[in-house]
ROTI-362760 format. One record per atom (N, C-alpha, C, O, CB): residue in three letters; atom name; x, y, z. Coordinates in steps of 0.1 Angstrom, whole numbers, plus 5000, padded with zeros to 4 digits. Glycine has a CB too. Layout:
ATOM resn name    x    y    z
ATOM  ALA   CA    X    Y    Z
...
//
This chain:
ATOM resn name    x    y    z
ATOM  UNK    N 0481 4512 3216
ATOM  UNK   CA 0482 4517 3203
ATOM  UNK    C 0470 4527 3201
ATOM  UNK    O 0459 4524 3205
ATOM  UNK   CB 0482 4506 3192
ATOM  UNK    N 0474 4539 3195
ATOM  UNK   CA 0462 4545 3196
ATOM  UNK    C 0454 4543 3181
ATOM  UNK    O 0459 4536 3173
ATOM  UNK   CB 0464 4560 3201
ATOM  UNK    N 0443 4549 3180
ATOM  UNK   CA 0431 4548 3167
ATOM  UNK    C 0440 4550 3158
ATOM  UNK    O 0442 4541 3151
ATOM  UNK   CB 0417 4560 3165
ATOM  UNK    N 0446 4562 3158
ATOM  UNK   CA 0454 4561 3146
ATOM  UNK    C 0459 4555 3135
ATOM  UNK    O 0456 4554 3123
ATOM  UNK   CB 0460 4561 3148
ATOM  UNK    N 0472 4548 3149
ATOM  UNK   CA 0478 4537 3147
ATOM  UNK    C 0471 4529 3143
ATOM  UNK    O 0474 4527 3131
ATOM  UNK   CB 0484 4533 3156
ATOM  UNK    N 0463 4522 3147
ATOM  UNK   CA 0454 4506 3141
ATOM  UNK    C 0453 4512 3130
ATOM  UNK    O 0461 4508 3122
ATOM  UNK   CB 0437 4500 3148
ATOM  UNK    N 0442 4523 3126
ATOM  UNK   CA 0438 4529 3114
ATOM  UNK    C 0445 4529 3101
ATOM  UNK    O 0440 4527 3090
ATOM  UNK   CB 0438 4541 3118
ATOM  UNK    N 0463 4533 3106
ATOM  UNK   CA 0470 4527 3100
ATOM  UNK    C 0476 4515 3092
ATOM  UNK    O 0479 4512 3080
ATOM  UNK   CB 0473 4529 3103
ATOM  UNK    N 0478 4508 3105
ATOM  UNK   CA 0479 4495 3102
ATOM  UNK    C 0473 4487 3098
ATOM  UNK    O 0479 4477 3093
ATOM  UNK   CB 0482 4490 3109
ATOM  UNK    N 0455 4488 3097
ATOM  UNK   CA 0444 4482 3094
ATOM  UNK    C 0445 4485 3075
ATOM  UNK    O 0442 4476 3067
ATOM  UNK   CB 0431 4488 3104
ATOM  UNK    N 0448 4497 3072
ATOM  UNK   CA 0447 4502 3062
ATOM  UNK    C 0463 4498 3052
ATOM  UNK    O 0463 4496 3040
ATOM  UNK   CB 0443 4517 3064
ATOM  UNK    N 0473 4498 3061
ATOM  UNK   CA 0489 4489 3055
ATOM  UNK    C 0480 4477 3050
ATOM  UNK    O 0472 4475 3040
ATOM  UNK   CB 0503 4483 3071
ATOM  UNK    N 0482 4472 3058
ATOM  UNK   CA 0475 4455 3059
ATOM  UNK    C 0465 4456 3046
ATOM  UNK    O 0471 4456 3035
ATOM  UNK   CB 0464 4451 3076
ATOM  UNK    N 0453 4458 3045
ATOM  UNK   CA 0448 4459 3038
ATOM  UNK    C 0452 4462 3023
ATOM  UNK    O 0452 4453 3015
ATOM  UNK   CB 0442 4465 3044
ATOM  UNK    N 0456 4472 3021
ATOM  UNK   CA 0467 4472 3006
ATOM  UNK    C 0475 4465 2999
ATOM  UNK    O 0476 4462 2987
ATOM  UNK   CB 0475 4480 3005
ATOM  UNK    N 0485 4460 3010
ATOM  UNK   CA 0495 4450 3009
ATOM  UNK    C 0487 4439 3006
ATOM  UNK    O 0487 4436 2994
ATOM  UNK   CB 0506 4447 3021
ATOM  UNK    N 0476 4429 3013
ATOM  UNK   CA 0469 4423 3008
ATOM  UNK    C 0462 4422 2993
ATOM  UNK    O 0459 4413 2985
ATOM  UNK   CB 0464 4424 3016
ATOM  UNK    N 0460 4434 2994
ATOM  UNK   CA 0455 4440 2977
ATOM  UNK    C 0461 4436 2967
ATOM  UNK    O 0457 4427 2958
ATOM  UNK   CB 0459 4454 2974
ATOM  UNK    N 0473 4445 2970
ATOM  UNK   CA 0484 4443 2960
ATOM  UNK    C 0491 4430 2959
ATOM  UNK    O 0497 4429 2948
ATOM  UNK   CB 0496 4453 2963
ATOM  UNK    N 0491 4421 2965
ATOM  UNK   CA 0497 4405 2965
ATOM  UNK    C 0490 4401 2958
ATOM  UNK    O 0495 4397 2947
ATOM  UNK   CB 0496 4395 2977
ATOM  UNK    N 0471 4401 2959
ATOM  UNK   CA 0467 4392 2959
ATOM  UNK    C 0462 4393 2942
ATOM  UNK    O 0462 4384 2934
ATOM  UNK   CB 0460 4391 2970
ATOM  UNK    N 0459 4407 2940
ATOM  UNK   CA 0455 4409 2927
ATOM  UNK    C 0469 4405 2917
ATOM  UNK    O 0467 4399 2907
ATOM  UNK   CB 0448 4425 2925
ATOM  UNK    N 0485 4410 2920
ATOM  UNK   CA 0495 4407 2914
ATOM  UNK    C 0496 4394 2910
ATOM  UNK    O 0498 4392 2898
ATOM  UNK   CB 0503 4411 2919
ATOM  UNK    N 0496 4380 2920
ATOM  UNK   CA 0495 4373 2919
ATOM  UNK    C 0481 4363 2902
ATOM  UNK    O 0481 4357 2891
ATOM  UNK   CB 0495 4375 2934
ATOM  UNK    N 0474 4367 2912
ATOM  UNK   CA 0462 4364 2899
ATOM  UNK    C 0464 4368 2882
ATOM  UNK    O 0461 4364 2872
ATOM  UNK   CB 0447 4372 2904
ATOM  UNK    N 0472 4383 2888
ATOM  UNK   CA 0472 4385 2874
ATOM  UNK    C 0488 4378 2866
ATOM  UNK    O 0490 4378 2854
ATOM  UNK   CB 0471 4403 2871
ATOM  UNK    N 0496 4375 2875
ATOM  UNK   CA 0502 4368 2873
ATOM  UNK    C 0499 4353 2865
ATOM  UNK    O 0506 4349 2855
ATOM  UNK   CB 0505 4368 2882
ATOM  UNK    N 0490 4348 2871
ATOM  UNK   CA 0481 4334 2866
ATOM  UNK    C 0470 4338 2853
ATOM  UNK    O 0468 4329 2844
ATOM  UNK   CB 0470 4328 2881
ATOM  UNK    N 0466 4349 2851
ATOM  UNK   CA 0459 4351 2838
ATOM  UNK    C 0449 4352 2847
ATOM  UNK    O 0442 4361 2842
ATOM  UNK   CB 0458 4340 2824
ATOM  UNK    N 0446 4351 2855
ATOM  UNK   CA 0429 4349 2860
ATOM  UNK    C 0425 4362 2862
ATOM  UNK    O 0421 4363 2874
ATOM  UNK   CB 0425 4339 2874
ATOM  UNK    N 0426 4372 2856
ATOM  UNK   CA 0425 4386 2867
ATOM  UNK    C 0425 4396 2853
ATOM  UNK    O 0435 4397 2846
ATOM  UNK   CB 0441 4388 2882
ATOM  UNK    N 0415 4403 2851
ATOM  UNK   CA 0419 4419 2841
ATOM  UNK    C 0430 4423 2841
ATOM  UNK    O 0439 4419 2848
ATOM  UNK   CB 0414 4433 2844
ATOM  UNK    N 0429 4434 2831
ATOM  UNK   CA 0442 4443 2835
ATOM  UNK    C 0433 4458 2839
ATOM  UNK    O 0421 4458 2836
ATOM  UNK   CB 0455 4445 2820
ATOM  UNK    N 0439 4468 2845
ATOM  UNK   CA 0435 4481 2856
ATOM  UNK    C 0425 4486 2847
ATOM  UNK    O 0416 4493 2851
ATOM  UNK   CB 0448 4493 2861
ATOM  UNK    N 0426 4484 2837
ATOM  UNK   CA 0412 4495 2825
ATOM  UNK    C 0399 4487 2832
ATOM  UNK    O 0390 4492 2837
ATOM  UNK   CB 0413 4493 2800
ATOM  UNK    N 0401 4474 2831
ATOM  UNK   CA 0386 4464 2833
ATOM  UNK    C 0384 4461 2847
ATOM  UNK    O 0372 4459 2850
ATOM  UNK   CB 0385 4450 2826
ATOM  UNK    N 0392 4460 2856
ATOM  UNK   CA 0391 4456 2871
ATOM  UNK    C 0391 4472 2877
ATOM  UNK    O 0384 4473 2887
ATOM  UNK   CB 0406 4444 2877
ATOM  UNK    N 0396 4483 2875
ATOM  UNK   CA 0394 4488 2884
ATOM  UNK    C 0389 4500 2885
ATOM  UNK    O 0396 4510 2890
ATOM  UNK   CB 0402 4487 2889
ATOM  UNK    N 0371 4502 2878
ATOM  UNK   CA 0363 4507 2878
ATOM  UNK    C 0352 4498 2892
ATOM  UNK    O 0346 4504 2901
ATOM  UNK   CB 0361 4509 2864
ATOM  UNK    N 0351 4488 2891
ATOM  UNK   CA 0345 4477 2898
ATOM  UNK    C 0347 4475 2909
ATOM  UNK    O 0339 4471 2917
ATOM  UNK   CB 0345 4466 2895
ATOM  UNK    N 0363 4478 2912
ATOM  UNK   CA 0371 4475 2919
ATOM  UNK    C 0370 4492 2929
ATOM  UNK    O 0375 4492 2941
ATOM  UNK   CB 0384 4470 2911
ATOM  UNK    N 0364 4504 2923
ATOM  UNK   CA 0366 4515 2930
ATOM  UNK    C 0353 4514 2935
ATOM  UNK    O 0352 4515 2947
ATOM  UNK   CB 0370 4528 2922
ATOM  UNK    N 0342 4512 2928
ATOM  UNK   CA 0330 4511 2930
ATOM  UNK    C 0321 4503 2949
ATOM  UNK    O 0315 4508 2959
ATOM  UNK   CB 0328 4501 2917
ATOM  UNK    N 0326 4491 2945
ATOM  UNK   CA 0325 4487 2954
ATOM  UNK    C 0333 4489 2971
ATOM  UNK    O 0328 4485 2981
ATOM  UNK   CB 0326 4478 2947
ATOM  UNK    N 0345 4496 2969
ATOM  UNK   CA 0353 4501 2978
ATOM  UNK    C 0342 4513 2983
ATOM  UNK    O 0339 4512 2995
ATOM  UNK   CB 0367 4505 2971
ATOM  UNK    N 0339 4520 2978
ATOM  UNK   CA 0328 4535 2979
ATOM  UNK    C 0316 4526 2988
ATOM  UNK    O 0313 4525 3000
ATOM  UNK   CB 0319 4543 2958
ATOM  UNK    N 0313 4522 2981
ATOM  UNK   CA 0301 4513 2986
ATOM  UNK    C 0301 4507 3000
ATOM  UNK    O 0294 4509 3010
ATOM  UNK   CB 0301 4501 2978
ATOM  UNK    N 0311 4499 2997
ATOM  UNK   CA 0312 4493 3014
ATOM  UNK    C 0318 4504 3025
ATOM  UNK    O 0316 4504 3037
ATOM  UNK   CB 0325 4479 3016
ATOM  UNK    N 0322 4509 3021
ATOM  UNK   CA 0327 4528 3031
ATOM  UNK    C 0315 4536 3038
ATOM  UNK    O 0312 4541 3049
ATOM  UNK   CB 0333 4543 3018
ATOM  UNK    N 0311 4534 3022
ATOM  UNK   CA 0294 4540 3026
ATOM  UNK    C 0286 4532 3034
ATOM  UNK    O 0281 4538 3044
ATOM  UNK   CB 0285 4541 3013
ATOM  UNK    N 0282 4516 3032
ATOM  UNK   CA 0273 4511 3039
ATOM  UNK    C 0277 4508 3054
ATOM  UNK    O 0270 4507 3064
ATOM  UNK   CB 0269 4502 3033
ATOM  UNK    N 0294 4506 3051
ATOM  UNK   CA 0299 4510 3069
ATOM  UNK    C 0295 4521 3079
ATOM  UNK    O 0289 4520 3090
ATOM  UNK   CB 0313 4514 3068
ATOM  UNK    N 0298 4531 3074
ATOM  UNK   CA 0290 4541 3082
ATOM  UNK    C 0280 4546 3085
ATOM  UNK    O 0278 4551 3096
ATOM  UNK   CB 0290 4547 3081
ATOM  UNK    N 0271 4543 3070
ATOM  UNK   CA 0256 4542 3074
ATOM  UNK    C 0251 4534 3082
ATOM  UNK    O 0240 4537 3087
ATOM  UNK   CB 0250 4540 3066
ATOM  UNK    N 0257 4524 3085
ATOM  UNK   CA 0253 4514 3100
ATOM  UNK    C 0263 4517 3109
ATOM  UNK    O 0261 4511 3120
ATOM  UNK   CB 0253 4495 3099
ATOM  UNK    N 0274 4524 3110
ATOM  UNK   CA 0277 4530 3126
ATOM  UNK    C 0267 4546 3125
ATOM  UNK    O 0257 4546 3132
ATOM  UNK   CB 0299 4533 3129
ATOM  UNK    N 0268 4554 3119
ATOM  UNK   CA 0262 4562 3124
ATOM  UNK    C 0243 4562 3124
ATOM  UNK    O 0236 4572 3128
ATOM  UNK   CB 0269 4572 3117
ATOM  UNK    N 0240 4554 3120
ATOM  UNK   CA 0224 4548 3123
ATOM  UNK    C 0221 4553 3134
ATOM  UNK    O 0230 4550 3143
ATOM  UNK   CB 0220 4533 3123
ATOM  UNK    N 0210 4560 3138
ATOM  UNK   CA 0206 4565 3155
ATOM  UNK    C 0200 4550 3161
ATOM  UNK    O 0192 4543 3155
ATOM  UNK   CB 0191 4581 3156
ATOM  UNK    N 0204 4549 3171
ATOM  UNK   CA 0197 4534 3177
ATOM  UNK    C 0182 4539 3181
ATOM  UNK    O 0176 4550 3181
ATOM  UNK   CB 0207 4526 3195
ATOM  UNK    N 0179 4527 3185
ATOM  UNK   CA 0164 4528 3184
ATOM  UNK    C 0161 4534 3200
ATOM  UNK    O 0168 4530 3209
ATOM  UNK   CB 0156 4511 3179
ATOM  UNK    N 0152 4541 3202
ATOM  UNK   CA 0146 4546 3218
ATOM  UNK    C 0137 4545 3225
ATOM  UNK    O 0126 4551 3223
ATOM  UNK   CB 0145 4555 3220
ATOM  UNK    N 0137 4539 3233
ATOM  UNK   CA 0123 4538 3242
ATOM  UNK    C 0115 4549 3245
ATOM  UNK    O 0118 4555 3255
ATOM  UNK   CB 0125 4534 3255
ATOM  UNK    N 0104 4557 3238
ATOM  UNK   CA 0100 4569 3243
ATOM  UNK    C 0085 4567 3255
ATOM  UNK    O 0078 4575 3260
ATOM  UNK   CB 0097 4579 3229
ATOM  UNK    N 0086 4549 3255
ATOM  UNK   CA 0073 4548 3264
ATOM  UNK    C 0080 4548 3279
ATOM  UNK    O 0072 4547 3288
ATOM  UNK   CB 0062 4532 3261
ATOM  UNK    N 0093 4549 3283
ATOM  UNK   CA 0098 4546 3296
ATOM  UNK    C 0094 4560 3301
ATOM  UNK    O 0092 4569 3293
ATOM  UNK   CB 0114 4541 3299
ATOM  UNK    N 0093 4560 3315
ATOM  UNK   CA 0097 4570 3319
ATOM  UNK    C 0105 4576 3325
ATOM  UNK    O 0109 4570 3336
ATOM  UNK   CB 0092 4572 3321
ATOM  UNK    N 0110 4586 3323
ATOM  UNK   CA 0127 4597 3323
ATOM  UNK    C 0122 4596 3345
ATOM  UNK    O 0113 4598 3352
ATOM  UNK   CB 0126 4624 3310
ATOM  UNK    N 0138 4591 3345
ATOM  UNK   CA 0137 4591 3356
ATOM  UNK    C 0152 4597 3362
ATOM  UNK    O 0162 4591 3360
ATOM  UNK   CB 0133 4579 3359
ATOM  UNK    N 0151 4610 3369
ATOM  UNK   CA 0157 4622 3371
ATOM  UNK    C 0171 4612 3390
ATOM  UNK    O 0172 4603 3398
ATOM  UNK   CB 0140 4639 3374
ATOM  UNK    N 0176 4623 3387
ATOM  UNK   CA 0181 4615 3402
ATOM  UNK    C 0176 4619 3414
ATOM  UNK    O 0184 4617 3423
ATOM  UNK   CB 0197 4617 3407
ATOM  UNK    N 0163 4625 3420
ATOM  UNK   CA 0159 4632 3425
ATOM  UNK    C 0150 4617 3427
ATOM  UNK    O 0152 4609 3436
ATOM  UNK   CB 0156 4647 3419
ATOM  UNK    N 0140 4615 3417
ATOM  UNK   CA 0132 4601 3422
ATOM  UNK    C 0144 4591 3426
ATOM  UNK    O 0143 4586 3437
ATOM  UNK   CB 0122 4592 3408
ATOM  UNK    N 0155 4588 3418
ATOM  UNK   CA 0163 4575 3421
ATOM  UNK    C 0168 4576 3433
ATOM  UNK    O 0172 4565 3438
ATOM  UNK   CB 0175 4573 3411
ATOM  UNK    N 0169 4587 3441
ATOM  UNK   CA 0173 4586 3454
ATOM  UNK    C 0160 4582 3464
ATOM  UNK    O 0161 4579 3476
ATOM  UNK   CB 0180 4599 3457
ATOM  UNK    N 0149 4583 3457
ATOM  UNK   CA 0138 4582 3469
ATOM  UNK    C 0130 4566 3466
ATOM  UNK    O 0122 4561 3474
ATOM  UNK   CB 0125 4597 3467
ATOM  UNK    N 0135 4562 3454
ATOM  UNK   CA 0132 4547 3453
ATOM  UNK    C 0140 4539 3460
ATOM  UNK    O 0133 4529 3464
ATOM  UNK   CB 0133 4543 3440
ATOM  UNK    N 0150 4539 3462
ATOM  UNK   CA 0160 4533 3471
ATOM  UNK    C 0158 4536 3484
ATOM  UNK    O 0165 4532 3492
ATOM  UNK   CB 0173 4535 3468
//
């Protein structure tokens, strides 16, 4: 399957889950209606998007005390 695809499906999934789960509740009383839940509800979505990426695209950390070792030595260490 390619990125896409999952991308897709991860994001189907995800909604349908949404939509059940909040219908449901509001079904039971336990739950706002869209004026009060889903300012909070956008908020937090931004948020975790945001802090997702900000920890994949974070530069990893680098050794700058090693030293760079070219293939020219690596053939003569062996």
């Amino acid at each position: 399957m390619t990125k896409l695809g999952r991308l897709t499906q991860r994001v189907t999934v995800a909604v349908l889950w949404l939509t059940v789960m909040a219908s449901a509740a509001h079904a039971h009383g336990g739950i706002a209606g869209p004026d009060e839940l889903g300012p909070p509800v956008i908020t937090s979505v931004v948020l975790g998007v945001a802090c997702y990426w900000a920890v994949l695209l974070w530069p990893s950390r680098r050794e700058n005390d090693a030293p760079k070792v070219n293939r020219v030595t690596r053939r003569a260490v062996r």
